[in-house]
C-alpha positions in Angstrom: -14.2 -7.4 -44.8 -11.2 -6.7 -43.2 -11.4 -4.5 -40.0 -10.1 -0.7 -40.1 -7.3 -0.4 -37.5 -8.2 3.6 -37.2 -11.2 2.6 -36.6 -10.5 0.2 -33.4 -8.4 2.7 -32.4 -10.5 5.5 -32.5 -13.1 2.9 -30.8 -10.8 1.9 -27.9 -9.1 5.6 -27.0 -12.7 6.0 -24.5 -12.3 2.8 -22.5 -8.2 3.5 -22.8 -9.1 7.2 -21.4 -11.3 5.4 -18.5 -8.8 3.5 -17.6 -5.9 6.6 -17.2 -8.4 8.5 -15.4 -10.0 5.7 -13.4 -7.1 3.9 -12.4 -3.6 5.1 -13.2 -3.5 8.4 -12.3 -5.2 7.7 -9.0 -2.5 5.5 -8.1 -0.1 7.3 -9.8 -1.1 10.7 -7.3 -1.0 8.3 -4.0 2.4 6.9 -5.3 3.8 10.9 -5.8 2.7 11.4 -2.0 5.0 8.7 -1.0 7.7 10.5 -1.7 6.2 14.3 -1.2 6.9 16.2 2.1 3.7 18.1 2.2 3.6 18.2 6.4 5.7 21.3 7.3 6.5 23.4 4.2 2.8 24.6 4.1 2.9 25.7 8.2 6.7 27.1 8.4 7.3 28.7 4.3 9.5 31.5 6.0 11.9 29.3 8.3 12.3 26.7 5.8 13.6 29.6 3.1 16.1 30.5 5.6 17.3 27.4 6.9 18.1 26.9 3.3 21.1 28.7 3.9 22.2 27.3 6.3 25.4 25.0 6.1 24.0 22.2 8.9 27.2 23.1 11.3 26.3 24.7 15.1 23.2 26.8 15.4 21.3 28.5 12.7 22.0 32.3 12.7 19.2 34.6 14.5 17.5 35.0 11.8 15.9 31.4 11.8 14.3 31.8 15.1 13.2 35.3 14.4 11.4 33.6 11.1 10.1 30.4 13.5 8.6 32.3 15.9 6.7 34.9 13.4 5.8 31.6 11.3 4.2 30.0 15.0 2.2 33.0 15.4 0.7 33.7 12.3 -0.4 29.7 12.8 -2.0 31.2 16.1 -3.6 34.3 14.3 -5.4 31.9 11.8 -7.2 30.3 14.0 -8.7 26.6 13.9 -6.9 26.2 10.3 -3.6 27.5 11.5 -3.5 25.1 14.6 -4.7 22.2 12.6 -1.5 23.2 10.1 0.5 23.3 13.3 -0.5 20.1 14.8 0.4 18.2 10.9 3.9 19.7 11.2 4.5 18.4 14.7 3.5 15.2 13.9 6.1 14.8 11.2 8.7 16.2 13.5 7.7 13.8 15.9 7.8 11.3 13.5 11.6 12.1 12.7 12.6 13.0 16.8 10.0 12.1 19.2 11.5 14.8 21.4 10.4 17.2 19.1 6.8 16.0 20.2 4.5 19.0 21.4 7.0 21.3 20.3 5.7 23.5 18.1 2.3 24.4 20.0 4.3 25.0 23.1 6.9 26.8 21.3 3.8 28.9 20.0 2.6 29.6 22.8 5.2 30.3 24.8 7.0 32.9 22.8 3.8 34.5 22.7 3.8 35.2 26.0 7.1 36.5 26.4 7.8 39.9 26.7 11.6 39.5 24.8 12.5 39.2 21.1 11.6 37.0 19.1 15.0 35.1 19.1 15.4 34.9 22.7 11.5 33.8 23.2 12.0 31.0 20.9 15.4 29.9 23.2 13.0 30.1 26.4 9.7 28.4 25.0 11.8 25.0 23.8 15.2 24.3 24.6 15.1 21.5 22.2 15.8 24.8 19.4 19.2 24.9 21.4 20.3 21.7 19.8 21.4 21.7 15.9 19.3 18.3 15.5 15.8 20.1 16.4 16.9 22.1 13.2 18.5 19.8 10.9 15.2 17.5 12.0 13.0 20.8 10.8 15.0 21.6 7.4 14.8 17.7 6.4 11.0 17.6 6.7 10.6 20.7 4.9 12.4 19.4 1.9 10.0 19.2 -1.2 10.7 15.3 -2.1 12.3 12.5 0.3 12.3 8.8 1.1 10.6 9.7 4.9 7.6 8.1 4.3 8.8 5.5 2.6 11.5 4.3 5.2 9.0 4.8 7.9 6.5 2.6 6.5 9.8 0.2 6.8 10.5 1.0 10.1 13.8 3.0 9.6 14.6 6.9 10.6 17.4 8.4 8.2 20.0 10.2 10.6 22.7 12.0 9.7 24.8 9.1 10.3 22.8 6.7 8.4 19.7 5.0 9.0 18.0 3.5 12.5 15.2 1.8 14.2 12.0 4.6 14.0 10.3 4.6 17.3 7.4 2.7 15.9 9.7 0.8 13.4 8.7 -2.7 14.7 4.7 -2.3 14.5 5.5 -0.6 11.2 7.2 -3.8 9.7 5.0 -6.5 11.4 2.0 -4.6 9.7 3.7 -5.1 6.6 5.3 -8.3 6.7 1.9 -9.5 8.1 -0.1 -8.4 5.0 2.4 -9.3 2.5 2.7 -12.7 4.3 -1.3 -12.7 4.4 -1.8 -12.3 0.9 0.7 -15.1 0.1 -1.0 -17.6 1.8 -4.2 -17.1 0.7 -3.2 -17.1 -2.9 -1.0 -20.5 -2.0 -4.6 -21.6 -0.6 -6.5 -20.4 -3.2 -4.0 -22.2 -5.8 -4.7 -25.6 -4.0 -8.5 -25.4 -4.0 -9.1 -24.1 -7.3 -7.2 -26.7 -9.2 -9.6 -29.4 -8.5 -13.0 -27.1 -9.2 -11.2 -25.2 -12.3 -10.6 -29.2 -14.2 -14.4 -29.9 -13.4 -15.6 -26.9 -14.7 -13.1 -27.1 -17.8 -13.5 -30.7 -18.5 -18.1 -30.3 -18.4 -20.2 -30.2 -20.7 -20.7 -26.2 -22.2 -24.2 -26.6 -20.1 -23.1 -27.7 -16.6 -19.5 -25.7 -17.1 -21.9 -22.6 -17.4 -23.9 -23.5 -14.1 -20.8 -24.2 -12.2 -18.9 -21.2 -13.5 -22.1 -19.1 -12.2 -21.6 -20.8 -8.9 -18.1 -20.5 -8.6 -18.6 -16.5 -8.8 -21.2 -16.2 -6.8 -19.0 -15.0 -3.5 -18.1 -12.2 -5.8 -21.6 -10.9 -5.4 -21.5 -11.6 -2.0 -18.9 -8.4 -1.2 -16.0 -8.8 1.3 -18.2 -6.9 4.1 -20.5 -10.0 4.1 -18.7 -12.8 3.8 -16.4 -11.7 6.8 -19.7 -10.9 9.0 -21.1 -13.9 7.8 -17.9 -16.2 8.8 -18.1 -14.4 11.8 -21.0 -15.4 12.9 -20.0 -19.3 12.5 -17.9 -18.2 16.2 -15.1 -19.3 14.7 -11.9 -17.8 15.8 -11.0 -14.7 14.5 -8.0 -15.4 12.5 -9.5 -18.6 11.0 -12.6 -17.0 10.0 -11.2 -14.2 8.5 -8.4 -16.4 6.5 -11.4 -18.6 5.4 -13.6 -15.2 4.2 -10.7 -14.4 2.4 -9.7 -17.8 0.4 -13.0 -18.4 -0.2 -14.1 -14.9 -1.6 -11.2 -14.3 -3.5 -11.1 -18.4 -4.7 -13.2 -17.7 -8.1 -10.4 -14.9 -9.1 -8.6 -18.0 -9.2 -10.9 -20.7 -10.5 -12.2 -19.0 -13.2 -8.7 -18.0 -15.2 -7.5 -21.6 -14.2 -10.4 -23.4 -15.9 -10.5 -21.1 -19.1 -6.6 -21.6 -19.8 -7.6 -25.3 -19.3 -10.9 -25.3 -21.6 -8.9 -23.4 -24.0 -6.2 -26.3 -24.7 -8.8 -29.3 -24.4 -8.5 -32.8 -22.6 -6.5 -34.6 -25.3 -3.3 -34.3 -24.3 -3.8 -35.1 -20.2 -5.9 -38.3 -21.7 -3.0 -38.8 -24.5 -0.6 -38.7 -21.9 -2.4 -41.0 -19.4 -3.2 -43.2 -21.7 0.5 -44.2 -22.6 1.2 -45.0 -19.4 2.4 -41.7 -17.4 1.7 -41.7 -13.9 -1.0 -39.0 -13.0 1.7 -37.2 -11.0 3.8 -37.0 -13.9 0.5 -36.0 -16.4 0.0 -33.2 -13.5 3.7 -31.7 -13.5 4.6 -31.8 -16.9 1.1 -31.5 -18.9 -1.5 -30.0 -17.2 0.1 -27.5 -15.1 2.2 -26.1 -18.2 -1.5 -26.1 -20.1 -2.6 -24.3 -17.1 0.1 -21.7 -16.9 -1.1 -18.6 -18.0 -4.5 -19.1 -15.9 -2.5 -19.7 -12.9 -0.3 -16.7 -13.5 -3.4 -14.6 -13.9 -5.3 -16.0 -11.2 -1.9 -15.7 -8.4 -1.5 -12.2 -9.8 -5.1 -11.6 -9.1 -5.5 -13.2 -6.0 -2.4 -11.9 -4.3 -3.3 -7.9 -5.1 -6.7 -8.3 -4.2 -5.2 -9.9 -0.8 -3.1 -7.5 -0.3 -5.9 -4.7 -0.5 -8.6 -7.0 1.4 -10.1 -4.0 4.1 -13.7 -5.5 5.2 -12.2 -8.6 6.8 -9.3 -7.5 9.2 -11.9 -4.9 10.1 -15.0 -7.0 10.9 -12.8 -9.9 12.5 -9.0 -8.7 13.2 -9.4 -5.4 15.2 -6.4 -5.6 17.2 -4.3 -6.9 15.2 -2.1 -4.8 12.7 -2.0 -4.9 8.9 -0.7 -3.1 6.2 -3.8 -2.3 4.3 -5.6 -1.6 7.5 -2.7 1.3 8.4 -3.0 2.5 5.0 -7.0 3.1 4.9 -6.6 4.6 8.4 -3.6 7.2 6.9 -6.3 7.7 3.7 -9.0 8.6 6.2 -6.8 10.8 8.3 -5.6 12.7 5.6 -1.6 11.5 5.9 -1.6 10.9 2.4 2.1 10.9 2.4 2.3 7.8 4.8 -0.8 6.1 3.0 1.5 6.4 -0.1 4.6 4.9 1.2 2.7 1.4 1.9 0.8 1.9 -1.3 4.2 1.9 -2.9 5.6 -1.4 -0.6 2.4 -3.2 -0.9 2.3 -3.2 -4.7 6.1 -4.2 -4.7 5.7 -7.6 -4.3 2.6 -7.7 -7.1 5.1 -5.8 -9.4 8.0 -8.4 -8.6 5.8 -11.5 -9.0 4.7 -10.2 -12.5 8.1 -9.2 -13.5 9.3 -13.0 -12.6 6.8 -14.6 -14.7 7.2 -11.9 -17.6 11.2 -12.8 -17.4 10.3 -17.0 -17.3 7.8 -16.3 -20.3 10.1 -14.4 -22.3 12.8 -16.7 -21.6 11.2 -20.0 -22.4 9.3 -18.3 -25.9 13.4 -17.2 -26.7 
């Protein structure tokens, strides 16, 4: 009987639906933060409508200070959820100018306490508001959509000449550079210790490639929390133990894919080959890896995002030492979800290069 495609269709839009809501929208919410100033608009609404008229040159007109400091106190009149708006904005200042840190709240308190206008109490408060940078600094945060986060997470500060080094620009970069670099070698690892397992289990008996497969997965079970406590525990040192958590928990994303691709296509043509004299090098490069191809792609692809995301084991074994994914799940917890954003966009990058690479070579060779 031949199947109803409206049927399948109809059958597959839940498990399509789970995925949108599950999984791309999520990410697709956390990637929109990236590039969403969301720090300063919500804290000074009033100053940033005005400095919208302004053309940038010398000193913003009265007006602007009259709005900052009536936007500074109505923070101060809402109490704990006004200062707590106050202190996000100065961060993100800070972020742009560290001069501009401790601004704001000062500036707030300040000008409440002087007996002047508004305008003038502003001026005494903080003479940073004296220099056209303090506001060019405020009007760029308070721009709906930017590349700040993402150039931070980079370690770069756009100026109005260009870009420069951010203040925290080389931490920034080593975190990332560090995790990317991370990831790569523990799928380069993971591709050299699978190879070997992934031909035993494909070339067993259905029996005993069942009972190995079962094995192979069982660090899966495990979770990443207890194989980095348990690695731990061995006293080796910290970066060994958690590089070997990682290979080895994320080793069966690689095994598994490998050995299927190689089930799939049999042992004849390896044997075929062998038999007619190849040496086992050449058998290897031109026969069992292109067999193998597609597991290996899946596996790498596999590997290197899970990698890239690994939490539990910098946390239980790498404390002082600074990651990407670590900075991003402490910008999640902290509620910077701008900045946690901007390195989930850099760290899936390199995932989204490596896939469009082997999607070019596939489409090339099938042409």
């Amino acid at each position: 009987m031949k199947p109803d495609p409206l049927k399948a269709a109809l059958l597959a839009i839940p498990l399509v639906l789970l995925v949108l809501v599950g999984a791309v929208a999520p990410l697709g919410l956390l990637l929109w933060q990236s590039v969403l100033e969301s720090e300063v608009s919500p804290a000074l609404p009033r100053t940033l409508r005005v400095l919208g008229h302004w053309q940038g040159k010398g000193l913003p007109d009265d007006m602007a200070f009259e709005t900052l400091a009536a936007d500074l106190a109505a923070l101060r009149a809402a109490g704990p959820a006004g200062e707590d708006a106050m202190a996000r904005a100065d961060a993100r200042l800070a972020a742009d100018v560290p001069a501009l840190r401790g601004v704001l709240p000062e500036t707030a308190r300040v000008a409440a306490e002087t007996g002047t206008t508004r305008a003038v109490s502003v001026l005494v408060a903080q003479p940073a508001w004296a220099e056209a940078e303090s506001w060019a600094a405020l009007r760029r945060a308070g721009e709906g959509v930017s590349g700040f986060h993402l150039f931070a997470a980079l370690g770069l500060r756009r100026t109005a000449g260009g870009f420069e080094e951010a203040p925290e620009g080389a931490r920034a970069r080593t975190a990332l550079l560090r995790g990317v670099a991370a990831a790569g070698l523990a799928t380069l690892a993971c591709l050299v210790l699978a190879w070997p397992l992934a031909r035993w289990i494909a070339e067993a008996p259905p029996g005993r490639a069942a009972l190995l497969s079962a094995a192979t997965a069982l660090p899966l079970l495990a979770g990443e929390g207890a194989r980095a406590t348990g690695w731990g525990a061995l006293l080796l040192p910290g970066s060994a133990a958690a590089f070997a958590a990682l290979v080895l928990g994320l080793l069966p994303l690689m095994v598994l894919p490998v050995a299927l691709a190689l089930r799939h296509h049999g042992p004849r043509l390896p044997r075929a080959a062998a038999a007619l004299g190849v040496p086992p090098a050449t058998v290897l490069r031109r026969v069992r890896l292109p067999l193998a191809r597609r597991g290996l792609a899946a596996g790498a692809a596999l590997v290197f995002a899970h990698a890239l995301g690994a939490l539990a084991v910098p946390a239980a074994l790498l404390p002082d030492e600074p990651l990407a994914a670590e900075a991003l799940a402490d910008a999640a917890r902290a509620g910077r979800w701008s900045e946690a954003g901007a390195l989930a966009a850099l760290l899936l990058l390199p995932a989204l290069l490596v896939a469009g690479v082997l999607l070019i070579r596939r489409r090339g060779r099938a042409a």
